[in-house]
C-alpha positions as CSV (number, residue, x, y, z in Angstrom):
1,X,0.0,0.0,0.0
2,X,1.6,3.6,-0.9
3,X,1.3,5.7,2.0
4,X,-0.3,9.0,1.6
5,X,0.8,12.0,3.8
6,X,0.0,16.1,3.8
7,X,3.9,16.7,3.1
8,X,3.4,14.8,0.2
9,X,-0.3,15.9,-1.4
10,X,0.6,19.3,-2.3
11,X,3.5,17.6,-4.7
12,X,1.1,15.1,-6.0
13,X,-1.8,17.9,-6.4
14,X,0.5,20.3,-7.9
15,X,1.5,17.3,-10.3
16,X,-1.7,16.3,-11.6
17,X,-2.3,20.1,-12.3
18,X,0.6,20.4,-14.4
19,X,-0.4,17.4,-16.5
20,X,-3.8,18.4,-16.6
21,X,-2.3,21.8,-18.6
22,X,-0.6,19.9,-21.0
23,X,-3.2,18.4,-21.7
24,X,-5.3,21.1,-22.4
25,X,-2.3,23.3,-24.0
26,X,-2.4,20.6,-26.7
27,X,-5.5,21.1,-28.0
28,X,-8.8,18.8,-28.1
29,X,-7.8,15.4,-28.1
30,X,-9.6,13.2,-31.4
31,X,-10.3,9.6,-30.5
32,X,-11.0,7.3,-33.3
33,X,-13.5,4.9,-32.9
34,X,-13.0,1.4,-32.6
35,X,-13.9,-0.9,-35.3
36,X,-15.7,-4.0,-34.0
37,X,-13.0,-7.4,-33.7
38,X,-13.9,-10.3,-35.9
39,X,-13.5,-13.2,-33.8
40,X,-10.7,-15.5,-35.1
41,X,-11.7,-18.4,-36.9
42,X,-12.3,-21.5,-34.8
43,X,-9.8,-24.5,-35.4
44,X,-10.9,-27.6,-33.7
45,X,-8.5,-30.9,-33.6
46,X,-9.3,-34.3,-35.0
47,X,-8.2,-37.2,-33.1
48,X,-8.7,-40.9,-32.7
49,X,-6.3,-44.0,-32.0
50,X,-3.0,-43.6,-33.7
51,X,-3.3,-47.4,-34.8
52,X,-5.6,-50.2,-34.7
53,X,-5.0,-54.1,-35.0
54,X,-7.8,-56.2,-36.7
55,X,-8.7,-60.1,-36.0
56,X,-7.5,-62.0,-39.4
57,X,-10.7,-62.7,-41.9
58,X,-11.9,-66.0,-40.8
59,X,-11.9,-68.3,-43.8
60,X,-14.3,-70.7,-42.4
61,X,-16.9,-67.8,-42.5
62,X,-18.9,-66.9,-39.7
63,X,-19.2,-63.5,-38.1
64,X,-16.0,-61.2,-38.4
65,X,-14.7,-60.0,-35.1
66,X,-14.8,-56.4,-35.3
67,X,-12.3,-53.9,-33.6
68,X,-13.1,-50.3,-32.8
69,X,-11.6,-46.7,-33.8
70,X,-13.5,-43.4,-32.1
71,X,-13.0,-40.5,-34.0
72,X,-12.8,-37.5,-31.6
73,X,-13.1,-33.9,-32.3
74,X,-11.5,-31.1,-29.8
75,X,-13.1,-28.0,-29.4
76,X,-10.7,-25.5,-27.5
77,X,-13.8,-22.8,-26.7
78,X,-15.5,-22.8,-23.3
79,X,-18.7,-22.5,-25.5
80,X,-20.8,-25.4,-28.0
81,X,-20.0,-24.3,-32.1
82,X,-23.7,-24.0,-33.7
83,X,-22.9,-24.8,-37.2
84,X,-22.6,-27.1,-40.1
85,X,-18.9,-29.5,-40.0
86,X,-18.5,-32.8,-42.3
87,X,-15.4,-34.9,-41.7
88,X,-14.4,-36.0,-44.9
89,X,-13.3,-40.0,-44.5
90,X,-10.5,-41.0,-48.0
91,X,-10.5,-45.1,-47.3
92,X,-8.2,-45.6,-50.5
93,X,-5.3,-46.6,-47.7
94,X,-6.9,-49.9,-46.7
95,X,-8.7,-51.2,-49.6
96,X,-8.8,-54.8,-49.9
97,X,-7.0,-54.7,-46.2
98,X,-10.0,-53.8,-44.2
99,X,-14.0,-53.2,-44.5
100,X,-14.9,-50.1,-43.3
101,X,-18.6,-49.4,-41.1
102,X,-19.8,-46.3,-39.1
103,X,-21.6,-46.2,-35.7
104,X,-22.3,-42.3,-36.1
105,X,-22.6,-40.4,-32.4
106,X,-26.0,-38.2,-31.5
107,X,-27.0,-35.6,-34.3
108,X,-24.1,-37.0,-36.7
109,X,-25.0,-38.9,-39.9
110,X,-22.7,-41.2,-42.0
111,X,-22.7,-42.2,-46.0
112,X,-20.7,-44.0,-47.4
113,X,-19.1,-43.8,-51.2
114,X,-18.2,-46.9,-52.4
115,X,-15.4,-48.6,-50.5
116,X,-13.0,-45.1,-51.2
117,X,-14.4,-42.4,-49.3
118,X,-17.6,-41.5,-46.6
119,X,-18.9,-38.4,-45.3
120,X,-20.3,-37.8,-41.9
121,X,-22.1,-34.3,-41.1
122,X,-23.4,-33.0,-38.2
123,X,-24.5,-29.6,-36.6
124,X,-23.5,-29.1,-33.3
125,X,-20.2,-29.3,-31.4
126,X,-19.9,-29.7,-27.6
127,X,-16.9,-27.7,-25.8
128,X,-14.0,-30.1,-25.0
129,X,-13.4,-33.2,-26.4
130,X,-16.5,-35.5,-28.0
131,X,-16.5,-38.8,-30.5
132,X,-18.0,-38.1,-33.2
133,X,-18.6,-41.4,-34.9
134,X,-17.2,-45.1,-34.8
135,X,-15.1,-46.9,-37.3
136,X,-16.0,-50.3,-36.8
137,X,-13.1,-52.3,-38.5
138,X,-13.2,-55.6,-39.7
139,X,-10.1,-57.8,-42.0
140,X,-11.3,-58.0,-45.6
141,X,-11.3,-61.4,-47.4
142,X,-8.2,-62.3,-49.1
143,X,-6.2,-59.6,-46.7
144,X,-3.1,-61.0,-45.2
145,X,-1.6,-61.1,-41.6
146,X,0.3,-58.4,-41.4
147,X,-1.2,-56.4,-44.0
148,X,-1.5,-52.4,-43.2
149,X,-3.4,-49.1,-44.1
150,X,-4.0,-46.1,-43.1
151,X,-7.6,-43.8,-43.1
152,X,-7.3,-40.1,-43.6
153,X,-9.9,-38.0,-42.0
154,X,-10.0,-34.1,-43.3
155,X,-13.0,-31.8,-42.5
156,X,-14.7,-28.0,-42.4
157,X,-17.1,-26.4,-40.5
158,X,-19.2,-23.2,-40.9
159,X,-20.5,-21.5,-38.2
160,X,-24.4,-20.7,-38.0
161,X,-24.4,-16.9,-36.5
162,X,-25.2,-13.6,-38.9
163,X,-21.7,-13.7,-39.4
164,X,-20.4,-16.9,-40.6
165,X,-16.9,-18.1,-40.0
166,X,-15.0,-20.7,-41.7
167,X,-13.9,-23.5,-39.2
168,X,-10.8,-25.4,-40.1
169,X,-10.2,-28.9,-38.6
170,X,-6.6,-30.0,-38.4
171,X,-6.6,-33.2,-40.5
172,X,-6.1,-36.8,-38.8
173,X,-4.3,-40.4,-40.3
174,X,-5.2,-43.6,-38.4
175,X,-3.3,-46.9,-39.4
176,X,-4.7,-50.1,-39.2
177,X,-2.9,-53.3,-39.5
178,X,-4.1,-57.3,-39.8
179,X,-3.8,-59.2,-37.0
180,X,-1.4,-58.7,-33.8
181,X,-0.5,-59.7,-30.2
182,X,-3.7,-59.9,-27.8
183,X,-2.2,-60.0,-24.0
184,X,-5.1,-61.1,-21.4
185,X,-5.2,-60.8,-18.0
186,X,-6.1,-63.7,-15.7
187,X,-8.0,-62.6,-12.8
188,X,-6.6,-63.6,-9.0
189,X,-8.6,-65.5,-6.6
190,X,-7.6,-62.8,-3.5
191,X,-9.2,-62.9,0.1
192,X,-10.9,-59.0,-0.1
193,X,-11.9,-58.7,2.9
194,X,-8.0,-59.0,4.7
195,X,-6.9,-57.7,8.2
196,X,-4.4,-54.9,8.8
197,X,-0.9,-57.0,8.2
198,X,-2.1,-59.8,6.1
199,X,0.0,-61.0,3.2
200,X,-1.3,-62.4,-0.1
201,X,0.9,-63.8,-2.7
202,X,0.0,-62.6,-6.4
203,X,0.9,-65.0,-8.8
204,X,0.4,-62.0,-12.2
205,X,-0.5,-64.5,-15.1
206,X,-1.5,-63.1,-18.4
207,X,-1.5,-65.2,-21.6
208,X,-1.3,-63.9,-25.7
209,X,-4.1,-65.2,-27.4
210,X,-3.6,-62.8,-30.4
211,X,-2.3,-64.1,-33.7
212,X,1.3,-62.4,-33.8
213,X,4.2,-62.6,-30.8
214,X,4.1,-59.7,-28.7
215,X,8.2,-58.3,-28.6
216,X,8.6,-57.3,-24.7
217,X,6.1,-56.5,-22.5
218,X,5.4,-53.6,-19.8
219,X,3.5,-54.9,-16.3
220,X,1.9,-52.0,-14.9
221,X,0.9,-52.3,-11.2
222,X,-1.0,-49.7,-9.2
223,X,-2.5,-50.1,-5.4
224,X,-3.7,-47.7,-3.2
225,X,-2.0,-45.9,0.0
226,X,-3.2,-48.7,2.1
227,X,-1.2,-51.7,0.3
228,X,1.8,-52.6,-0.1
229,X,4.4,-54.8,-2.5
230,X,7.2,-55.2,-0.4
231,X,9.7,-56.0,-3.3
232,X,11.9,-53.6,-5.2
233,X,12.4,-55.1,-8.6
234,X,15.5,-53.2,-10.1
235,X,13.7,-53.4,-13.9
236,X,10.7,-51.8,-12.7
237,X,10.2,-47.8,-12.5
238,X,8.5,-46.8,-9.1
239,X,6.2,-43.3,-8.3
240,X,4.3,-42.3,-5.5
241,X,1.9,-40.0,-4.9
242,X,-0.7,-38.8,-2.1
243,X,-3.3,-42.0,-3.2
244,X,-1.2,-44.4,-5.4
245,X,2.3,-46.2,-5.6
246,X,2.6,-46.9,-9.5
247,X,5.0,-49.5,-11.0
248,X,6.0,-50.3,-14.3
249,X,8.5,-53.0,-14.8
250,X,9.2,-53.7,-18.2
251,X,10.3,-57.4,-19.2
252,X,12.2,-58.1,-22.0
253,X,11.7,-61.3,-24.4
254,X,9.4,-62.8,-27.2
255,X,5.8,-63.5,-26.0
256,X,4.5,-66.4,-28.6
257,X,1.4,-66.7,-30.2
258,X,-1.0,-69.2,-27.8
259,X,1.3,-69.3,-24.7
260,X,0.5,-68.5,-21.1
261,X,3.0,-66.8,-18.9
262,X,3.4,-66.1,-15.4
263,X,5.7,-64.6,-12.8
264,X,9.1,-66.6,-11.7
265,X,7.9,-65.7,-8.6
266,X,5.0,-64.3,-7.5
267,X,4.3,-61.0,-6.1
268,X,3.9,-60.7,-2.4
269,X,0.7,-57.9,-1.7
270,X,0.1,-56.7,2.3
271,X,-2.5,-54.7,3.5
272,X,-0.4,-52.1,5.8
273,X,-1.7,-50.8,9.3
274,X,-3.9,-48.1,7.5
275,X,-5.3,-50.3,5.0
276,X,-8.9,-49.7,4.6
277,X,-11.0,-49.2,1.4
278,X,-7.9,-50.2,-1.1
279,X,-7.7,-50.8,-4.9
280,X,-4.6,-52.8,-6.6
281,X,-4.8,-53.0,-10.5
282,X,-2.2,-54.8,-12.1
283,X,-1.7,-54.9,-16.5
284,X,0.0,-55.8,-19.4
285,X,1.0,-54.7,-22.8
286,X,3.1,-55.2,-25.5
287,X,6.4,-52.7,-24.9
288,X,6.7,-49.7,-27.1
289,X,2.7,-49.5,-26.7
290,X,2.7,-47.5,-23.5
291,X,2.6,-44.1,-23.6
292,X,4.9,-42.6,-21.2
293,X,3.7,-41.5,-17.7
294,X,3.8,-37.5,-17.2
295,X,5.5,-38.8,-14.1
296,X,8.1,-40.8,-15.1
297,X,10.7,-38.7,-14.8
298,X,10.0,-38.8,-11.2
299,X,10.0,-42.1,-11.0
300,X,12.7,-44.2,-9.1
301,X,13.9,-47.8,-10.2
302,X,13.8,-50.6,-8.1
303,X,17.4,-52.1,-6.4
304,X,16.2,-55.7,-6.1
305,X,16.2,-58.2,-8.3
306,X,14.8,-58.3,-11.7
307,X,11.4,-59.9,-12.4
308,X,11.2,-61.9,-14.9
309,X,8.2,-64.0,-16.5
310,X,7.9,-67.9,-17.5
311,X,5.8,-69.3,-19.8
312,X,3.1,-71.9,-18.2
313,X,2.1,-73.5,-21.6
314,X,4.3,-73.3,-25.0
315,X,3.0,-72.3,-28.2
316,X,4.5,-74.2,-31.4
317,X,8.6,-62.8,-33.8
318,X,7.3,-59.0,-34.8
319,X,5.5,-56.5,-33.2
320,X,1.7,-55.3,-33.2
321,X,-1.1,-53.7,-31.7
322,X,-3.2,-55.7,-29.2
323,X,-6.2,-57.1,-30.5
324,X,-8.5,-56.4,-27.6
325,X,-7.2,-53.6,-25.0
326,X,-10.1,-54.0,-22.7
327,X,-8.9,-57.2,-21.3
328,X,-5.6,-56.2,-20.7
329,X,-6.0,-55.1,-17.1
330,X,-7.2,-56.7,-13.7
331,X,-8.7,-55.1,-10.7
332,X,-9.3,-56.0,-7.3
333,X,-11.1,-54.0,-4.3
334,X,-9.9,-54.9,-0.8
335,X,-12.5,-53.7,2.1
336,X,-9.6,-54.1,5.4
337,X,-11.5,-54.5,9.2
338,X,-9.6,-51.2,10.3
339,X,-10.5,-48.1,12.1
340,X,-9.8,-43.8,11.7
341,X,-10.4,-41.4,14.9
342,X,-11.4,-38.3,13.1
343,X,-11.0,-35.3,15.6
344,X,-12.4,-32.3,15.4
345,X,-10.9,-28.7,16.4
346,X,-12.1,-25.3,17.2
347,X,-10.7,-22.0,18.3
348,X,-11.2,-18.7,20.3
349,X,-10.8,-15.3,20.6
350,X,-11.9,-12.2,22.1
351,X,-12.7,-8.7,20.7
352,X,-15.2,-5.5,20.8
353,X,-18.1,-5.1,18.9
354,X,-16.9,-4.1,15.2
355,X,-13.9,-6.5,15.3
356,X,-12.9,-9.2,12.8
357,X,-11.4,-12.2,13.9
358,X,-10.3,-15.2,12.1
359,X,-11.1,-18.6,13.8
360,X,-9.1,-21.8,12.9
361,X,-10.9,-25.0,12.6
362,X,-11.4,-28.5,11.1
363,X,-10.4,-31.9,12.2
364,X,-7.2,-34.5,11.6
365,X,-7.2,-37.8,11.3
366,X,-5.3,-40.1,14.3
367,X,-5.7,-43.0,12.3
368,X,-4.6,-45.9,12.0
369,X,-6.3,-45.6,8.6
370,X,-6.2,-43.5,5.4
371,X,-9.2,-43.2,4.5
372,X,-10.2,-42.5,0.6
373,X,-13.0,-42.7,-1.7
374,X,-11.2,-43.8,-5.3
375,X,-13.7,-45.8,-7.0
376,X,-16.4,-43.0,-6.2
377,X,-14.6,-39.8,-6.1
378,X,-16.5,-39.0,-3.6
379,X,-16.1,-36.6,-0.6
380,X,-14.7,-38.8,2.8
381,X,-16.6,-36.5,5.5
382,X,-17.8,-33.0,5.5
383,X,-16.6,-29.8,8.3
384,X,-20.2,-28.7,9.2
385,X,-19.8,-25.6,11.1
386,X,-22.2,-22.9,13.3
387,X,-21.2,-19.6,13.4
388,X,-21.3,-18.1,17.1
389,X,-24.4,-15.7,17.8
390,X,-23.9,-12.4,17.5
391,X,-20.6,-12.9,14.8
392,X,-21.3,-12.9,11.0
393,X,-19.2,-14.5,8.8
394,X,-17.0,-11.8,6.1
395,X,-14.6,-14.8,4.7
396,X,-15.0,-18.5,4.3
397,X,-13.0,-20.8,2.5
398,X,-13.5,-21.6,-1.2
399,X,-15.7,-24.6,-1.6
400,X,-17.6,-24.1,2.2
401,X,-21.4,-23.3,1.7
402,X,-24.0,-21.7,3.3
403,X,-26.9,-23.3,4.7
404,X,-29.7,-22.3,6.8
405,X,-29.7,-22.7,10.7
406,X,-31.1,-26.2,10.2
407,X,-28.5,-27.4,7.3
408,X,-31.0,-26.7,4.1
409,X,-30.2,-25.6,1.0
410,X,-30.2,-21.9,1.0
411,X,-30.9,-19.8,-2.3
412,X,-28.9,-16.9,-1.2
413,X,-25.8,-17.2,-2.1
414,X,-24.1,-13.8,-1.5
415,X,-25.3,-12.5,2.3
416,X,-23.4,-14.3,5.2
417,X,-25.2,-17.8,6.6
418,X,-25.5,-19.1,10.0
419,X,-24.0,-22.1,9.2
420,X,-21.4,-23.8,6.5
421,X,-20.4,-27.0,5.4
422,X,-17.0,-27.5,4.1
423,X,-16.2,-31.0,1.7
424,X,-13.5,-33.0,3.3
425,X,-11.0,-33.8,0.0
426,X,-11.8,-37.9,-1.8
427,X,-9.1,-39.1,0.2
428,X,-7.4,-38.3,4.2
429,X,-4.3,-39.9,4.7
430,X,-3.2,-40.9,8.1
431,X,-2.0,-38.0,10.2
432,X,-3.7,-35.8,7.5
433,X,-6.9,-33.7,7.9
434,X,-8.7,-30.5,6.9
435,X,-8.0,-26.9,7.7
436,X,-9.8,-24.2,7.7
437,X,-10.2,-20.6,7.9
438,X,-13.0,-18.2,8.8
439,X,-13.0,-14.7,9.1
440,X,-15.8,-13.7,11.4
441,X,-17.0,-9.9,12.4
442,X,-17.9,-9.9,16.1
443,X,-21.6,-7.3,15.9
444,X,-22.5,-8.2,19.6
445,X,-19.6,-8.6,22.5
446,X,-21.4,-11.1,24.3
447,X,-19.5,-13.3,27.0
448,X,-18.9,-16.9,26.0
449,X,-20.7,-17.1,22.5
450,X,-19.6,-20.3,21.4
451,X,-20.5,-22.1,17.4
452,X,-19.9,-25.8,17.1
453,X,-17.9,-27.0,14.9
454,X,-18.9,-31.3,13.7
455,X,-16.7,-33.8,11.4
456,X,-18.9,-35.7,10.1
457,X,-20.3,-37.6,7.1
458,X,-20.5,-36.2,3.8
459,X,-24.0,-35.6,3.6
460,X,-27.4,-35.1,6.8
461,X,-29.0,-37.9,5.9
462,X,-25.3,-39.8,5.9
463,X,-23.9,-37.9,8.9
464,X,-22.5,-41.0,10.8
465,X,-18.5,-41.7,10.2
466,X,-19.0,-45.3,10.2
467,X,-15.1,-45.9,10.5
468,X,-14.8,-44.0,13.2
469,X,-14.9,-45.8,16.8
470,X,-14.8,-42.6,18.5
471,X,-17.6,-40.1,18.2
472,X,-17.4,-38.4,21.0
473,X,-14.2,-35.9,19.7
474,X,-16.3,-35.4,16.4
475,X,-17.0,-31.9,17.5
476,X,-15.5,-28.9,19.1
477,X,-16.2,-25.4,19.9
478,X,-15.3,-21.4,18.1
479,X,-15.7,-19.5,21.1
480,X,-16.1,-15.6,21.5
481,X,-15.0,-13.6,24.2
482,X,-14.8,-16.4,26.7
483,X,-14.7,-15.7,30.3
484,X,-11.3,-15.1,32.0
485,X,-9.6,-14.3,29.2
486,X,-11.3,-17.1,26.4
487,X,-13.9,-19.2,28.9
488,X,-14.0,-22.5,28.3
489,X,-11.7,-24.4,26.1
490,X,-12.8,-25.1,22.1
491,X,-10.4,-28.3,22.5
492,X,-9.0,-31.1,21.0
493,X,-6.0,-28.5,20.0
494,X,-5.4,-28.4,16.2
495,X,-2.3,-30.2,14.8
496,X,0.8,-28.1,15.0
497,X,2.7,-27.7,11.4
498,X,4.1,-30.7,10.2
499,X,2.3,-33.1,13.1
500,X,-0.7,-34.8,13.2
501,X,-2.9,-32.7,10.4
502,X,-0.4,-31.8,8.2
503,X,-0.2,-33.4,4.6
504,X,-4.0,-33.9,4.3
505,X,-3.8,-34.3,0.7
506,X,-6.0,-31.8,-1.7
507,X,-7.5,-28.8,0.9
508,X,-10.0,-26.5,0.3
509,X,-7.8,-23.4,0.1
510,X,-9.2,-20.9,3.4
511,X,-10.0,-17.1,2.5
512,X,-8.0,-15.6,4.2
513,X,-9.5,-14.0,7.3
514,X,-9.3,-10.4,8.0
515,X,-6.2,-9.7,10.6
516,X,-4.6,-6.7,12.0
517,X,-2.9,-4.3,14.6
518,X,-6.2,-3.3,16.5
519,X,-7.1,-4.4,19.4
520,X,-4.9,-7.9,20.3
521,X,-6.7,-11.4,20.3
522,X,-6.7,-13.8,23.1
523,X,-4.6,-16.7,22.8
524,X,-6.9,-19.6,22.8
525,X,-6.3,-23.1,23.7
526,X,-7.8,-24.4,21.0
527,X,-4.3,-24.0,19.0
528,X,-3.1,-19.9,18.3
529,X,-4.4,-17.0,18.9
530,X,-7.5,-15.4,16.7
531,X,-6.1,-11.8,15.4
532,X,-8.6,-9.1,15.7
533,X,-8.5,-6.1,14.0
534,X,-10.4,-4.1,16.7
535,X,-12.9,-1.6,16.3
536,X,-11.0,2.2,15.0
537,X,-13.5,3.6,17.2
538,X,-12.4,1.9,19.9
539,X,-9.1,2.1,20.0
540,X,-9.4,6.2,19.5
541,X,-11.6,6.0,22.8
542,X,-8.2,4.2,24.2
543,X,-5.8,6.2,22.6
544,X,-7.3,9.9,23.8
545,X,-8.2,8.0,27.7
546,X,-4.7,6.6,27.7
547,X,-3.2,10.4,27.3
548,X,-6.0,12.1,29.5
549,X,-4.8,10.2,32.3
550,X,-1.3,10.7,31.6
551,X,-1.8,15.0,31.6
552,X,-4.1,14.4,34.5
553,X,-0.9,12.7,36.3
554,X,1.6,15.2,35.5
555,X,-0.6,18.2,36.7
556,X,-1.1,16.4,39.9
557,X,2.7,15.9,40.4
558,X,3.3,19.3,39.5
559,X,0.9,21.1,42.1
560,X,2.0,18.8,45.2
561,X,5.3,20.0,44.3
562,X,4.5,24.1,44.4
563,X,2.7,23.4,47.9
564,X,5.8,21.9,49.0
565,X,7.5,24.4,48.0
C-alpha cells in the first residue's frame, strides 16, 4: 500500500495540475472509434487411436470380429459451435486390407461412397473433447496377416451466426494393421476382505491369445496408500503420490502366439496398518505400446532383483497392436476391518463489537487408517460448522457453503449464513486432515458465545462416520470472548505444522481472514491466537483516555510540588 501524507499531497496535487495543462495546452484530443473485432476463426483438432489391430478374416466364415476406432473432435472454446462440419473420411489406404462401417454419435449422420471415401455431417459441437462417430473395422477377405493401411480423416465447419466463420479442422491419419498380439489378463482369486498385516501372494498370469508374438512387455501395477508390495524389482520404474504407488516393470523377451505366462515368482501384496478401502490393478502390454507417464521422470527404479516372466504352456517374432485392449487389465477391491479417529478442532478469541477475527478449525485424522473414496470420487466426510451468535461470517473458505440454521439448502448465495459446510478432500491420509479458515466480524460482545464446529459424514442424511470408533471428539467449539480471558476451552488442540494434520492431501484453500494491529486477540487453547482487527472507534476511545490520564498525572505531580515548595 503507498502511504499518503499532507507533506506529500501538495506535490502530487500540484502534479496532476501540471499534466492536466498539458493536456489542455495541446488542444482537443480526437479519439477514433473502434472498429468491432472479428473473432478468429475457430480451429478444432481431429483425433482418434494412432493405430488399430484387426482379427484375421476368418476363412471358415462366420461373423468377423470387429475392432473399434473413435473418431474425436477437440473443441478449445469454453462454449458449443452451432454450425454445419463434415469430416471427410478417404478409405483408399486400406482397400482390400479392411472393411470399413460407421456407428455415427448423436446428431451425426454417415454415407458412405463406395469402398473409397464417406462423409459424416453433423450440426453441433460440444466444448471439449467428444466422438464423433465409430469406425467399426473388420479384416477384408483375401487380406493377409500383417497387411497395413491407413484412413485419412480431413473436414470443415461453418459457423451458424449472422456472421459466418470458416472453421478449419486439423486433418487426422489412423493406421490399421491385420492381426497382432492380444495380451489377457487372468484374474486372481484374492481374500478381499484382509486384516491390517495380512500378506497375499499374487501370482500375475496373463497369456497372448492374439495371432502375432508380442516383442517385450510392460507390467503395470498400481494399489492404493493402504497396500503394499514389499519387493523392489530393479527393472521396474516406481512413483508415488498422495493416493497411489505406480510400478512399471518392463520385461524383455518374445511373448509367442498361444502361450500363457506367469511370474518366476509371485508378487507378495500386504494390507499395511492403514489399510482400509484399497484398490490394486495390475496390466499388461506389449512394450513400445505405452505411452509414457507425465510422471516418469519422477520415477525411481527398483534395487532388487529383476522380475522376470515364464511361460506356463508353449506355443509351437514382430510386433503389433493388441487385439482387444479391454482385457488387458485386472482389478481387485480390498474392504480391510480397520479403524480412523477423526478429531475435530475449534478456536477462540476475544474482541469488541466491530472487530474481525479469524477462527481456525477442522479436524485430523489419528488413524490408523487413510481413508479415501477412489472408486467414487466422492467426498470422505464434510466440516459442518455454526457460526457463534452475535458474529457474522466476512470470509469462508472456497468450496464451504451456506446453509440455513437447520442445514437446508439456502438460495442466497451472497449475504453471510449461519451455518457452513465444508467437503472433506476424496481421500485423508493418516495423520492428514482438513483446515480451515474463517474470518468472522464480532456485531454483539457477548460473553462466552460459542459455534460448534462437527466432522462428520458427507451428507445429513449420511452424517455417521462409520469408521470411526470414536464419536465423542467429532465436534469442538469457536468460542467468543470467553470468560477469563477465552472461557472455556474449544479443545481437541489443532495439529501443529508438520504433526498430526499436516499433509491432508488436496485442501480446500481458506479465504484468508481479516487480521490486524487493532485491538490484540486472546490466545486460545484451541491452538493460536485469533487476530482481531479491533474496532478504530475503539481504539481512539483508548488512545485519547490513555493520554488524559497521563496529563491528569503530570498536573497532579506538578501542584503537590508548588505546595511543598
Amino acid at each position: 500500500m503507498t502511504r499518503f501524507s499532507p507533506r506529500t499531497a501538495p506535490l502530487r496535487r500540484a502534479g496532476g495540475l501540471a499534466a492536466t495543462a498539458l493536456l489542455l495546452a495541446a488542444g482537443p484530443l480526437t479519439v477514433a472509434a473502434a472498429a468491432p473485432a472479428r473473432a478468429a476463426d475457430p480451429v478444432f483438432t481431429l483425433g482418434g487411436p494412432a493405430e488399430t489391430a484387426l482379427h484375421p478374416y476368418a476363412e471358415g466364415g462366420g461373423a468377423p470380429k470387429r475392432s473399434t476406432a473413435g473418431i474425436t473432435v477437440t473443441n478449445p472454446a469454453d462454449e458449443g459451435y452451432e454450425g454445419e462440419f463434415t469430416l471427410i473420411f478417404d478409405l483408399t489406404g486400406v482397400a482390400g486390407i479392411a472393411d470399413v462401417t460407421f456407428d455415427p454419435g448423436p446428431g451425426v449422420e454417415c454415407a458412405t461412397k463406395g469402398t473409397r471415401s464417406a462423409v459424416c455431417t453433423g450440426d453441433t459441437l460440444a466444448p471439449g473433447l467428444s466422438t464423433v462417430t465409430g469406425l467399426l473395422l473388420g479384416a477384408a477377405e483375401g487380406s493377409e496377416q500383417g497387411a497395413s493401411g491407413t484412413i485419412r480423416v480431413t473436414g470443415e465447419a461453418r459457423s451458424a451466426t449472422s456472421t459466418p466463420l470458416a472453421a478449419s479442422l486439423t486433418p487426422f491419419t489412423t493406421r490399421v494393421t491385420v492381426g497382432g498380439p492380444d495380451l489377457v489378463m487372468r484374474k486372481l482369486p484374492f481374500d478381499h476382505e484382509p486384516t491390517p498385516g495380512q500378506k497375499q501372494q499374487a501370482p500375475i498370469t496373463f497369456a497372448n491369445r492374439g495371432s502375432r508374438d508380442a516383442d517385450g512387455v510392460v507390467l503395470t501395477l498400481r494399489y492404493s496408500r493402504g497396500l503394499d508390495i514389499p519387493q523392489r524389482y530393479s527393472n521396474c520404474a516406481y512413483t508415488t503420490d498422495e493416493t497411489w504407488t505406480t510400478a512399471r516393470c518392463s520385461v524383455e523377451g518374445a511373448f509367442e502366439a498361444g502361450a500363457t505366462y506367469t511370474l518366476a515368482a509371485p508378487l507378495t501384496l500386504e494390507a499395511t496398518t492403514r489399510a482400509y478401502r484399497d484398490l490394486f490393478v495390475y496390466g499388461i502390454q506389449e512394450a513400445g505400446t505405452v505411452p509414457r507417464a507425465a510422471s516418469a521422470a519422477r520415477s525411481e527404479r527398483g534395487s532388487g532383483t529383476v522380475l522376470r516372466a515364464v511361460p506356463l504352456t508353449k506355443a509351437p517374432a514382430a510386433r503389433g497392436v493388441d487385439l482387444e485392449p479391454g482385457d488387458n487389465e485386472q482389478e481387485a477391491e480390498f474392504r480391510t476391518a480397520n479403524t480412523a479417529d477423526f478429531t475435530a478442532y475449534g478456536d477462540e478469541a476475544s474482541g469488541a463489537a466491530g472487530a474481525t477475527v479469524t477462527a481456525r478449525l477442522g479436524f485430523h485424522n489419528d488413524g490408523p487408517a487413510w481413508i479415501g473414496r477412489i472408486r467414487s470420487g466422492g467426498s470422505v466426510a464434510a466440516v459442518d460448522f455454526t457460526v457463534p451468535q452475535g458474529a457474522t461470517v466476512t470470509s469462508a473458505p472456497k468450496g464451504c457453503r451456506g446453509v440455513t440454521a437447520e442445514g437446508a439448502y439456502r438460495e442466497d448465495r451472497k449475504t453471510p449464513a449461519p451455518r457452513y459446510v465444508c467437503p472433506a478432500p476424496t481421500t485423508v491420509r493418516d495423520g492428514g486432515g482438513l483446515d480451515l479458515s474463517f474470518g468472522l466480524r464480532i456485531d454483539k460482545a457477548l460473553i462466552g458465545a460459542a459455534g460448534r464446529v462437527t466432522v462428520r459424514g458427507p451428507g445429513l442424511e449420511e452424517a455417521g462416520l462409520p469408521f470411526d470408533p470414536k464419536p465423542g471428539n467429532n465436534t469442538a467449539r469457536v468460542v467468543l470472548n470467553g470468560q477469563s480471558g477465552g472461557g472455556p476451552s474449544p479443545s481437541p488442540a489443532p495439529p501443529a505444522k508438520g504433526g498430526p494434520g499436516a499433509g491432508s492431501g488436496k485442501t480446500p484453500s481458506a479465504a484468508p481472514g481479516t487480521s490486524g494491529t487493532g485491538a490484540p486477540g486472546t490466545t486460545g487453547r484451541g491452538g493460536g491466537s485469533l487476530a482481531s482487527t479491533g474496532s478504530p472507534a475503539a481504539l481512539t476511545a483508548s488512545v485519547t483516555a490513555i493520554a488524559a490520564l497521563t496529563t491528569g498525572l503530570a498536573l497532579f505531580a506538578a501542584a503537590r510540588r508548588r505546595r511543598k515548595a
